[in-house]
C-alpha positions as CSV (number, residue, x, y, z in Angstrom):
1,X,-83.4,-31.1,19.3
2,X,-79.2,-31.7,19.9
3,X,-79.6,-33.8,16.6
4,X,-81.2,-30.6,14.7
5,X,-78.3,-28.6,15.8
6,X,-76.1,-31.0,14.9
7,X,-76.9,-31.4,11.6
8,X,-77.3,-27.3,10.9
9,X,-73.9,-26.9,12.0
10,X,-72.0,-29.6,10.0
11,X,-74.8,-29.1,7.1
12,X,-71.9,-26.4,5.1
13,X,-69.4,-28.7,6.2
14,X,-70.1,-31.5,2.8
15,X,-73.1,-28.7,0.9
16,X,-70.8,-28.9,-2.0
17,X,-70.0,-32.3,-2.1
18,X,-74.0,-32.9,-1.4
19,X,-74.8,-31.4,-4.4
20,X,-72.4,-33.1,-6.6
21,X,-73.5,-36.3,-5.4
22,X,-77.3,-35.3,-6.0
23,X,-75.9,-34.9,-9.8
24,X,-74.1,-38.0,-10.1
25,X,-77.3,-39.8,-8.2
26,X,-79.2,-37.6,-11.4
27,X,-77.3,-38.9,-13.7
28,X,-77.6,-42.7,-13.0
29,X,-81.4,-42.2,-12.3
30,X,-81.7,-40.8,-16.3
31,X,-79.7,-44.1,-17.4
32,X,-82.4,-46.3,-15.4
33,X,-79.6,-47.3,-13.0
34,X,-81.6,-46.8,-9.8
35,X,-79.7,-48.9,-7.9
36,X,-76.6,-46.4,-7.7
37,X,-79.1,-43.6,-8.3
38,X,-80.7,-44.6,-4.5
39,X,-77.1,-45.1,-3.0
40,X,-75.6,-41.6,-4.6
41,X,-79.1,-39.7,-3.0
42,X,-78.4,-41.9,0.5
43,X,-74.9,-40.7,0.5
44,X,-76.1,-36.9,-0.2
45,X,-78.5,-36.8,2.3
46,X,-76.3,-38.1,5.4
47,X,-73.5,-35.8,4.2
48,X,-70.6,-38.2,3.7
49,X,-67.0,-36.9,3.5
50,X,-65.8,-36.7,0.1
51,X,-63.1,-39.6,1.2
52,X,-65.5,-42.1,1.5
53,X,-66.8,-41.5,-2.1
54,X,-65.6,-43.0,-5.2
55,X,-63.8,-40.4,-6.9
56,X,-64.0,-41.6,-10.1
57,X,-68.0,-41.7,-10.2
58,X,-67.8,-37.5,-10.1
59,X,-67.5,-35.7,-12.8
60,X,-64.6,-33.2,-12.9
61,X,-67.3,-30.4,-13.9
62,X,-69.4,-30.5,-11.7
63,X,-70.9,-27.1,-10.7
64,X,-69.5,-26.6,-7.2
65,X,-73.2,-24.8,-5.0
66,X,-73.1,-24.5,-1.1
67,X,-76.6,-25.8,0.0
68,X,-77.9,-26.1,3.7
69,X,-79.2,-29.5,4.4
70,X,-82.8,-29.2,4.3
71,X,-82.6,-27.7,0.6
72,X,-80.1,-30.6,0.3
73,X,-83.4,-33.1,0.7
74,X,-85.6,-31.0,-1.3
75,X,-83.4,-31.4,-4.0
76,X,-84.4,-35.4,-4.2
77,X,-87.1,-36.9,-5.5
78,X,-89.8,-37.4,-3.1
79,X,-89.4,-41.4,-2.5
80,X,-85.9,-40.8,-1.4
81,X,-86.4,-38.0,0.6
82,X,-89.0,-39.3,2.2
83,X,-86.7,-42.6,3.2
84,X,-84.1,-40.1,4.9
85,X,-86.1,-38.4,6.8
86,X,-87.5,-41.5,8.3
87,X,-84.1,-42.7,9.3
88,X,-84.0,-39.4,10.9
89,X,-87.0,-40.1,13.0
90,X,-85.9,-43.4,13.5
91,X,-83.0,-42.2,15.5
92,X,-85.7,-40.7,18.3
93,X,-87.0,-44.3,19.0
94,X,-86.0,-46.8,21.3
95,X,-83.7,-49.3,19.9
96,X,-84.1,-52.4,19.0
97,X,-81.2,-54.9,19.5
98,X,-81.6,-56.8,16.0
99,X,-81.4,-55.4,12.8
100,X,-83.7,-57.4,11.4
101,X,-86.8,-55.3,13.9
102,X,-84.8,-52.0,13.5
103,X,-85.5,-52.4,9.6
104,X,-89.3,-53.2,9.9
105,X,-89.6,-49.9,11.8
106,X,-88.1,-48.1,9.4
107,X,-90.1,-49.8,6.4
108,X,-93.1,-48.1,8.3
109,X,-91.7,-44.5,8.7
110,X,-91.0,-44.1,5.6
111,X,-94.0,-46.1,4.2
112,X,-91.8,-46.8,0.7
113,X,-90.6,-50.8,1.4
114,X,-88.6,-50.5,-1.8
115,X,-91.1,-49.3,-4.4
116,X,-90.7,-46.6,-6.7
117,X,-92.5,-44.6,-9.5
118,X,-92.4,-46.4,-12.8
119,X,-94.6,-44.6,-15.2
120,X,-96.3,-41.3,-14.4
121,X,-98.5,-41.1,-11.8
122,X,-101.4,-38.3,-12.6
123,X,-104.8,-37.6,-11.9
124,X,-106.3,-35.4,-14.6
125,X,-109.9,-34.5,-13.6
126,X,-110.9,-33.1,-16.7
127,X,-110.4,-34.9,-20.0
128,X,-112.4,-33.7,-22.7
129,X,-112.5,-36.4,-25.9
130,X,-113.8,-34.5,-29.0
131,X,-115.0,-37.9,-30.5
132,X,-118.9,-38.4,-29.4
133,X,-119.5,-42.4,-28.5
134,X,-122.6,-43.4,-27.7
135,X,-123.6,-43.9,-23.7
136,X,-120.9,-41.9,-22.2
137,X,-119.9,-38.6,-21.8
138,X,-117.3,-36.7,-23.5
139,X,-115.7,-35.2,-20.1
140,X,-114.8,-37.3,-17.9
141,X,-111.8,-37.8,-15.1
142,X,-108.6,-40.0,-15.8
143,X,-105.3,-41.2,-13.6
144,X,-103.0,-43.6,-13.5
145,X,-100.2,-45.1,-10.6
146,X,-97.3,-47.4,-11.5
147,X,-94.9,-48.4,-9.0
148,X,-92.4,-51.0,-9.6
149,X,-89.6,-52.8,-7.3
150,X,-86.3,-53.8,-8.1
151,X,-86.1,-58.0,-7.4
152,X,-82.4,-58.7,-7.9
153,X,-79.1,-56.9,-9.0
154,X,-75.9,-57.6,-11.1
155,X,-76.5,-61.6,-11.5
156,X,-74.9,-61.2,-14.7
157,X,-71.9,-58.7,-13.8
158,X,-73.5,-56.3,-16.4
159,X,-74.7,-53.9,-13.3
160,X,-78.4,-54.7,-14.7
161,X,-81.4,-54.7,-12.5
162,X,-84.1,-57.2,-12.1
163,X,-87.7,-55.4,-11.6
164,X,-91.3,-55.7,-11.4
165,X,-93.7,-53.1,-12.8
166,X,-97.5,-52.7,-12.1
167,X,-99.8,-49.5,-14.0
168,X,-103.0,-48.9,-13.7
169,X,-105.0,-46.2,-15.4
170,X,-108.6,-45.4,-15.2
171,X,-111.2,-43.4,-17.2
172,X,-114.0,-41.9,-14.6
173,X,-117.3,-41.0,-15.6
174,X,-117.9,-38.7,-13.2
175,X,-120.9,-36.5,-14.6
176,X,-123.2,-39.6,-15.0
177,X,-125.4,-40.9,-12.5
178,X,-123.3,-43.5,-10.0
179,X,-120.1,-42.2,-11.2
180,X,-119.5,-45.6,-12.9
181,X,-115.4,-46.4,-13.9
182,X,-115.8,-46.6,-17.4
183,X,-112.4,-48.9,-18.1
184,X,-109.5,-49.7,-16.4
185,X,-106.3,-51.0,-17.9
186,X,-104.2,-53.3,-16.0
187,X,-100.8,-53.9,-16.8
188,X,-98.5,-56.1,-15.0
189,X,-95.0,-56.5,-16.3
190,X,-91.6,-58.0,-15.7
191,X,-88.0,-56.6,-16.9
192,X,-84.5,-56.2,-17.1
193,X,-82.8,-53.0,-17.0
194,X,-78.9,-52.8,-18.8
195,X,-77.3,-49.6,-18.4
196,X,-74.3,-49.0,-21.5
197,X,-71.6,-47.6,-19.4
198,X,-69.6,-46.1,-22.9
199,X,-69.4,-42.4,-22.1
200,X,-69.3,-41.6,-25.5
201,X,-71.9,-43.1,-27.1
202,X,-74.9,-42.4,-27.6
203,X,-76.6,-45.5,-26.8
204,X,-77.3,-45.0,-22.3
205,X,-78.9,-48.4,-21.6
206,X,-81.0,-51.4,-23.0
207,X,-84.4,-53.0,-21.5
208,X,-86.0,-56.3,-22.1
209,X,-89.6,-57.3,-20.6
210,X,-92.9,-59.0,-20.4
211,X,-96.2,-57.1,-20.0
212,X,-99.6,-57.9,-19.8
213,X,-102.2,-55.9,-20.5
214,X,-106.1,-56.4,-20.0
215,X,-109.1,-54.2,-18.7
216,X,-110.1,-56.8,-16.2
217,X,-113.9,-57.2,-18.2
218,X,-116.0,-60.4,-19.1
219,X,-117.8,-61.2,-22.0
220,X,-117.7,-59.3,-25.1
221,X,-116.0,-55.9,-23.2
222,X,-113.1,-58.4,-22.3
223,X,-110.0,-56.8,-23.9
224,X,-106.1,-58.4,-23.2
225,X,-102.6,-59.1,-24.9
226,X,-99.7,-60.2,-23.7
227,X,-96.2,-59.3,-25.1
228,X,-92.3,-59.2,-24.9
229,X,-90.4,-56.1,-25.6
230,X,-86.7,-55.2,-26.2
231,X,-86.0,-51.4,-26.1
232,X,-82.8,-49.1,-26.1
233,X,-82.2,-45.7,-24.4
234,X,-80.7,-42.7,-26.6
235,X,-79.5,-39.7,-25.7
236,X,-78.8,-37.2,-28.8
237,X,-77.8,-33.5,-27.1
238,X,-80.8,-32.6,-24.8
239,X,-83.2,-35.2,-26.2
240,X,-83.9,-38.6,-25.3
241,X,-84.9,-41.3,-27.4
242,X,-86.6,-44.4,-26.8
243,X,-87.5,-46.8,-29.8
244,X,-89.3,-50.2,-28.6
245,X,-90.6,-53.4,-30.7
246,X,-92.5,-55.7,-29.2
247,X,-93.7,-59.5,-30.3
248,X,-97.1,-60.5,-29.4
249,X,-97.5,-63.9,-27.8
250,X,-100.0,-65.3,-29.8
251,X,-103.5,-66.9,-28.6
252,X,-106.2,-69.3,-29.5
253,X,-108.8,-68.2,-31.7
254,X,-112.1,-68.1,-30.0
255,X,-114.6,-70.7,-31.6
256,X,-118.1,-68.4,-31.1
257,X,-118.6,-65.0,-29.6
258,X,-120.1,-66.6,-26.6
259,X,-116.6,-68.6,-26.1
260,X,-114.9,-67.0,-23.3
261,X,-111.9,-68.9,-24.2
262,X,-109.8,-67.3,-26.6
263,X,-108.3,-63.8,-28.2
264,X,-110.3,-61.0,-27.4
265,X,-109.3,-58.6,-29.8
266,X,-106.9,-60.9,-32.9
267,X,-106.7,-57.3,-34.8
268,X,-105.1,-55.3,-32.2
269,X,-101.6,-55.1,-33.9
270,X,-103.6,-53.8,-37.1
271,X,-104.0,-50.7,-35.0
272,X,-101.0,-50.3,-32.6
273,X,-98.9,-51.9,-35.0
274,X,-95.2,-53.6,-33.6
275,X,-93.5,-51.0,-31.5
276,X,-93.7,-47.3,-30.6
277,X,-91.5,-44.7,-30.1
278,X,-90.4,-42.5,-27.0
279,X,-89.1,-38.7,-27.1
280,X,-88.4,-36.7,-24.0
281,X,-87.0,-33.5,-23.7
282,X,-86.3,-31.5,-20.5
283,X,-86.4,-27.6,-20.8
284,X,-85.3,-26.1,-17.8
285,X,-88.0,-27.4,-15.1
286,X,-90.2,-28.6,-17.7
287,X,-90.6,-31.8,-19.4
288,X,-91.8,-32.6,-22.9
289,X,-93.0,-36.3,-23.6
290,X,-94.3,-37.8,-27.0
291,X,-95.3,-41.4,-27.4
292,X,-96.2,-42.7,-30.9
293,X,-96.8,-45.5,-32.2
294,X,-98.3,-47.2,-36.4
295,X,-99.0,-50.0,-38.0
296,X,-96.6,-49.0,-40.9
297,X,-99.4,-50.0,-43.3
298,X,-99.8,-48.3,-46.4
299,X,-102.7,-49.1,-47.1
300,X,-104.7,-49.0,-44.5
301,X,-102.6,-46.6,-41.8
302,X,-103.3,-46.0,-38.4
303,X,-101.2,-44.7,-35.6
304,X,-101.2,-43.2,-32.3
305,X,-99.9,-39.8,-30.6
306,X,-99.5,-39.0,-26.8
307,X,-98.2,-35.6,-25.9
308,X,-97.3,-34.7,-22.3
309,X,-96.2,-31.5,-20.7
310,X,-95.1,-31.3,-17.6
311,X,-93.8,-28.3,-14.8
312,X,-93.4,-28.1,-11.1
313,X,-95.7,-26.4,-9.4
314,X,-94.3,-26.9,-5.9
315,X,-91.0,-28.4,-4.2
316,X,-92.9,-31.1,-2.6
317,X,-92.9,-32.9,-5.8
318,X,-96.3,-31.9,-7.3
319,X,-96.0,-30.6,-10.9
320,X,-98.7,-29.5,-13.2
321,X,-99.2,-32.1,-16.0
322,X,-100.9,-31.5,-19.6
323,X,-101.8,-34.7,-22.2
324,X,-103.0,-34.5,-25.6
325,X,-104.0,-38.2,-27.3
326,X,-104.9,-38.4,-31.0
327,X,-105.3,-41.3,-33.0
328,X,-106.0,-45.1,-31.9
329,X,-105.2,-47.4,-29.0
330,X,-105.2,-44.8,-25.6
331,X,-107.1,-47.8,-24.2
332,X,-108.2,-51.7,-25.1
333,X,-111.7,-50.8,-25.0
334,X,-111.4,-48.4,-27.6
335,X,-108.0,-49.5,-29.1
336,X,-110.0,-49.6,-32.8
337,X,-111.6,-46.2,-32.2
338,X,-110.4,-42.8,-32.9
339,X,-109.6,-40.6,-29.8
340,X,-109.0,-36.8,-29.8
341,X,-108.5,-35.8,-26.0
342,X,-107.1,-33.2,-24.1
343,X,-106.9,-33.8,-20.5
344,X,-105.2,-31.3,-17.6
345,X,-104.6,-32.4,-14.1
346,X,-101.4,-32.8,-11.7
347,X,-98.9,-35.4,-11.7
348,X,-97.0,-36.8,-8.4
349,X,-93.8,-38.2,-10.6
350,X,-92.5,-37.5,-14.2
């Protein structure tokens, strides 16, 4: 209980410089640099004296707010806050005399052990497609979790971060008898994160990767590709921009359809094409997200669009979360049939 007082009395103390660290901990989480981004949100949390900062990582315009503590950790994103508060609970247990113990404990306080949200985690239960398939219904419930976890830093002296990445999303039939999952996507991958430290230019950062895709069926259901990727971060005023291009690692053909050996699906590049292309735009506490990809074929076009809206709906890091899909690919059981879904749910990142 000392400790509480403690920390209410020195909280005005560093407020301001708390909140300038939470935006320079902001601002290297947008350029993918989570490294700095997790050491800039540690620093804000335990209050450090602006001494022991590097000056030169804060901005000269920052906007100077006096925040108590507690609002201080509701400012972060949930992963980190959650870490601080478990070193703060760690301090009420008996010691442990090697450091090696004391960080296991705390690896089970706070329950994170280094992974953090990659793509959006959502659950949407309702998601109405507009497009009638036979043997399933058109509502149904979808989600999806990625995680990923950083794996080595800076070999290369370019401040770049090594990382693995894991995604899974689901489509639920829930209104049909059993409930039956009716395809799951599973996407390992593998990358490297660059930032482009020029404060001028546009360009924030470069990424390279691996990532393998399949719905984890046999037979004739099975669906999978595997790919490598080189993409670039943008920033043009308030908008981000994210073009990728990808080059599928080819595979054998398959000899019969009862073969199990072999591509699954040879034409998938007719219909998601060689790259796609990221927009995001924050509006006050919302966030706009489009995905699109095409095949660039003239004759024969086909593309794909994914619209996301999302807004807080609370400060424990819960927001409201709205996606539109048109067009081909949403999953690799249907990546050659035409989708029209709206789906509406929560999300637990962004």
């Amino acid at each position: 209980m000392r400790l509480l007082y403690v920390f209410i009395f020195i909280s005005p103390l560093f407020a301001q410089s708390s909140s300038q660290m939470i935006e320079t901990a902001r601002a290297y989480e947008a350029k993918g640099d989570i490294q700095n981004a997790m050491e800039w949100y540690k620093k804000a949390a335990l209050g450090l004296e602006p001494e022991a900062q590097t000056a030169e990582a804060l901005p000269d315009d920052l906007p100077a707010v006096t925040t108590p503590l507690e609002s201080t950790l509701q400012e972060m994103p949930p992963y980190v806050r959650q870490y601080e508060r478990a070193k703060l609970y760690d301090t009420y247990l008996d010691p442990y005399e090697d450091k090696d113990s004391q960080q296991t404990i705390l690896q089970m306080l706070s329950g994170t052990f280094g992974l953090m949200p990659y793509q959006v985690n959502y659950l949407l239960p309702v998601s109405y497609n507009a497009r009638d398939y036979k043997g399933r219904k058109q509502t149904e419930t979808k989600f999806q979790f990625s995680f990923q976890k950083e794996l080595a830093h800076d070999w290369l002296g370019l401040d770049e971060s090594y990382s693995f990445g894991y995604t899974q999303v689901s489509w639920w039939q829930i209104l049909q008898d059993s409930s039956p999952f009716r395809e799951t996507n599973y996407q390992p991958e593998l990358f490297i994160t660059v930032p482009y430290k020029e404060k001028e230019s546009a360009i924030k950062g470069f990424k390279f990767g691996y990532l393998h895709a399949s719905n984890g069926k046999d037979g004739h259901e099975s669906r999978s590709w595997d790919r490598v990727y080189a993409s670039t971060f943008l920033q043009a005023g308030g908008i981000f921009i994210s073009p990728r291009v990808w080059y599928r690692l080819k595979e054998s053909k398959r000899s019969s359809t009862d073969n199990k050996r072999g591509d699954d699906n040879p034409d998938i590049h007719h219909y998601l094409g060689y790259g796609d292309l990221t927009l995001m735009y924050p509006w006050g506490k919302n966030l706009f997200k489009g995905t699109f990809t095409n095949n660039l074929s003239s004759s024969d076009n086909r593309s794909g669009m994914n619209l996301e809206w999302s807004f807080p709906l609370s400060k424990s890091g819960v927001f409201g979360f709205v996606q539109y899909y048109y067009g081909y690919g949403e999953s690799l059981i249907d990546y050659d049939k035409l989708t029209n879904r709206i789906s509406i749910g929560f999300a637990l990142s962004r």
